[in-house]
N, C-alpha and C positions, 0 to 999 in steps of 0.2 A: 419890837418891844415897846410897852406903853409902863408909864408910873402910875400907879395905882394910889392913892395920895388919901388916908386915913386920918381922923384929928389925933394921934398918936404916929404915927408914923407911915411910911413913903414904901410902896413894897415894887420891887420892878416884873411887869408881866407880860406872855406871850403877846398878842393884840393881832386879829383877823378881821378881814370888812367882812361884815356881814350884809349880804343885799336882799333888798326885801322889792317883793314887786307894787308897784306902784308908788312905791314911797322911796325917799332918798338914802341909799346907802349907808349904815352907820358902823362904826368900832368898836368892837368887844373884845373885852376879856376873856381869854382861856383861862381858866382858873389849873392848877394840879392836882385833880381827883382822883380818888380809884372808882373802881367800879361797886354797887351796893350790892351787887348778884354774887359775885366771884372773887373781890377782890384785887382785879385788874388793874396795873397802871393804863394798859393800851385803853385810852377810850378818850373819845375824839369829839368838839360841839355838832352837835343833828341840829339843836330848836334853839333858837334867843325867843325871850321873853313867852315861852310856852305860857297857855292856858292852863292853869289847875282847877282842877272841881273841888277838891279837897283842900285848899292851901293852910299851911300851919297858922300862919298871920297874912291879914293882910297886907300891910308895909311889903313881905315879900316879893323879890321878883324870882322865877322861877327859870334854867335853862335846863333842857334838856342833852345829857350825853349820849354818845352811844358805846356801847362795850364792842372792839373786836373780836374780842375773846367768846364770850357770849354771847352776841346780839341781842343783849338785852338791854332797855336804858335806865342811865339813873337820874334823876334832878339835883340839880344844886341851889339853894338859895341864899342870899348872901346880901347880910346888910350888916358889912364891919366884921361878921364871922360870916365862915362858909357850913351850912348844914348840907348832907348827902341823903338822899331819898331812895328807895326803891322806887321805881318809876311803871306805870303801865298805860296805855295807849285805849281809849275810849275802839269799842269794835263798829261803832255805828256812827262814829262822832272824831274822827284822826286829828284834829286839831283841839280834842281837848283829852289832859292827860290826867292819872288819880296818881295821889301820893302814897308811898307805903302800903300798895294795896294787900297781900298778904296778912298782916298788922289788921288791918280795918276790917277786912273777915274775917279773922277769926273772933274781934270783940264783937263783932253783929253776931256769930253764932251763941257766944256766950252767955 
């Protein structure tokens, strides 16, 4: 458990090393999300600090979930509040993710 520590208030949270290769292992937050697909609580961190092609703001940092329910993932981003995303996985490009893709097709069709 790690303190999550807000300029209003102190929130207590899961906390998993996250290991990256080449670089020094660091600490994250699990946050408590559902899923954006289905609704799921089961959904577990896949990505820290994923790449977005689409990010809502830049300040953003973006992590990737994953649903067991559905094997689909959602993003969360969080700076003081937590936003939840639909999430989809670039086919030619795995390490970079779109936000809300459904959302953003259908305004290009429009």
């Amino acid at each position: 458990m790690l303190d999550v520590r807000w300029p209003d208030r102190v929130v207590r949270r899961k906390a998993r090393e996250y290991k990256r290769r080449l670089r020094k292992a660091q600490w994250v937050v699990i946050y408590p999300v559902r899923c954006s697909w289905c609704d799921s609580e089961r959904v577990t961190a896949y990505e820290i600090n994923a790449t977005v092609a689409n990010p809502i703001s830049e300040r953003f940092k973006y992590d990737i979930y994953a649903c067991e329910d559905c094997q689909r993932p959602t993003a969360i981003s969080y700076m003081g509040e937590i936003h939840v995303h639909r999430a989809d996985q670039d086919r030619k490009y795995p390490a970079l993710w779109y936000l809300d893709p459904a959302v953003e097709h259908n305004e290009k069709g429009s």
